[in-house]
Structure formats: structure tokens, C-alpha cells
N, C-alpha and C positions, 0 to 999 in steps of 0.2 A: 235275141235282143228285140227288144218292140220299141215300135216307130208310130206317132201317129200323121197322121195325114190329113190337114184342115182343108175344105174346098174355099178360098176368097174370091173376092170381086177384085176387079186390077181399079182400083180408085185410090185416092190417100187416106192414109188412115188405115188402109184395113189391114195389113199386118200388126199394126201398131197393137187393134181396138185386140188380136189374139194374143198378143204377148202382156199386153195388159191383163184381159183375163186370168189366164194362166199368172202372172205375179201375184193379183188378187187373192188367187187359189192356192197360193203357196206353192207353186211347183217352177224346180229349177230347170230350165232349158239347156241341155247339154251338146244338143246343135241343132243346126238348121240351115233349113235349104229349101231356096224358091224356084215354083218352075211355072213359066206362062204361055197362056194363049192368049188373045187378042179381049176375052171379056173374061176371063176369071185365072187366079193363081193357084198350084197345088203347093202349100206350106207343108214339108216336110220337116218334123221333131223327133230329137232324140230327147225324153224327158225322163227326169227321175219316177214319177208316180204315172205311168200311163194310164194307166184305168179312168184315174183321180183326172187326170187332163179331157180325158173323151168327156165323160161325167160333165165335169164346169161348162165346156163350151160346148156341149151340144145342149146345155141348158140356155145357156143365154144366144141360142140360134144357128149356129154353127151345122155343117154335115162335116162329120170326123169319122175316120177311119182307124181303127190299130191292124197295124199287121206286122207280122215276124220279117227281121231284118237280118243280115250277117255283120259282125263288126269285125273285121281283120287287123291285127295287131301290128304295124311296119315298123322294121324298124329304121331309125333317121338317115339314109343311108339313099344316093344316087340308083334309080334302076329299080327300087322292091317295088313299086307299084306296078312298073311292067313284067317283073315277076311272077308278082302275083297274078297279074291279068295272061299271062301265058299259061302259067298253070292252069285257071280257067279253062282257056280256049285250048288247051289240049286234051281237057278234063268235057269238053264238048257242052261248055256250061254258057248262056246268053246272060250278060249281064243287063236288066232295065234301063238303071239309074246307080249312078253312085258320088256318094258327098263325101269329105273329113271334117273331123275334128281333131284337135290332139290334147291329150293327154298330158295334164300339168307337170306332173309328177317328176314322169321317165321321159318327157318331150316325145314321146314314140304318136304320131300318126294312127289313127284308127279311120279306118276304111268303111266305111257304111254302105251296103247295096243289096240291092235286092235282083234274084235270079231267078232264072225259069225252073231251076230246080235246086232250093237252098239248102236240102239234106246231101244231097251229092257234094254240092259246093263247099259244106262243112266239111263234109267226110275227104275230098281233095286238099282244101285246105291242112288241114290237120298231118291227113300224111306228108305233106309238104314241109312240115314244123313250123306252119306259120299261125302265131299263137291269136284264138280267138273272142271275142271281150261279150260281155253278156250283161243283163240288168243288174246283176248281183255285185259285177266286177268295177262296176264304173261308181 
């Protein structure tokens, strides 16, 4: 699954002035997630047309990033997140960062995060049966 990553300024307005863009550009935001330091935020997206999103706002000034993400499929249920995160940590996997969104549908939680190694992380996952969500899926 691909994620992009907008660099902001911490002032007002500037989340706003990217999710504007992005609406201007047609493109649906499927989650997000902010993270700060003292002079600038990293805006983290899950969007439907990533490319199309790096494209828009690195034209109108923006520094953006795409990079491959995992989305884990929970289900609604007390404990599957620390589940999950054991299977990780027994799978000797370091997780960076990780957000949710959920899932209209089946209400089911999708797990968003990025690891120090997300081919293994998949391949844990998976043996686990714990079902995982991609660009296509969503």
C-alpha cells in the first residue's frame, strides 16, 4: 500500500492549504496522520491516486514523499492490535510509526505502519492469517 508523506510548516492553515489541494486534484483522502516537531509537521496519507497526489502538491510547492506502507486488516475485537504487535516483536520486526483508519464496510480497523523490514512483516503477518489491505483493496 502507498503512503504519501507531505513535509508542513507547524502555522495555521497548513494542513488545511494540503487537503485543499489535494480536493482541488480530485483525490480522496483515506487517512491521515500528523506528527510534529517544534518548526515543521510530517502529514501522513493514505490516498486513493498517489502518484496524482505527489504530482498536484509538489507542484504547487510542497516536498512529498511516496513510500510503501503495510495495512493490516483487524478484526473489531479487544487485544488484536496487541496481537498483532507481538507477532511483530516475536517476528523481531521494529515498527516506526503506526495510524488506523477503519473500514466502512465491515467496520474492521486497518492498521497502517511502516517497518524496518515490511517484506518479512508481510510475510509474518500473513502466516499469522491476519488478512492484509493494499491500493486495489481499498
Amino acid at each position: 500500500m502507498k503512503q504519501i508523506s507531505v513535509f508542513v510548516e507547524n502555522q495555521p492553515g497548513s494542513l488545511m492549504r494540503v487537503t485543499s489541494a489535494l480536493s482541488e486534484a480530485k483525490i480522496n483522502i483515506r487517512a491521515i496522520a500528523s506528527f510534529d516537531t517544534p518548526e515543521f509537521g510530517i502529514l501522513r496519507l493514505v490516498v486513493d491516486q498517489p502518484a496524482e497526489a505527489k504530482e498536484s502538491l509538489t507542484a504547487q510547492g510542497f516536498v512529498v514523499r511516496v513510500q510503501d506502507v503495510i495495512g493490516a486488516e483487524l478484526k473489531d475485537e479487544k487485544g488484536n492490535l496487541n496481537q498483532m504487535l507481538k507477532i511483530l516483536a516475536d517476528g523481531q520486526i521494529s515498527i516506526g510509526y503506526i495510524y488506523s483508519f477503519v473500514i466502512r464496510e465491515n467496520k474492521a480497523p486497518v492498521m497502517v505502519f511502516h517497518s524496518d523490514d515490511n517484506e518479512k512483516a508481510k510475510a509474518v503477518l500473513t502466516e499469522a492469517g491476519i488478512p492484509l489491505v493494499d491500493d486495489e483493496t481499498l
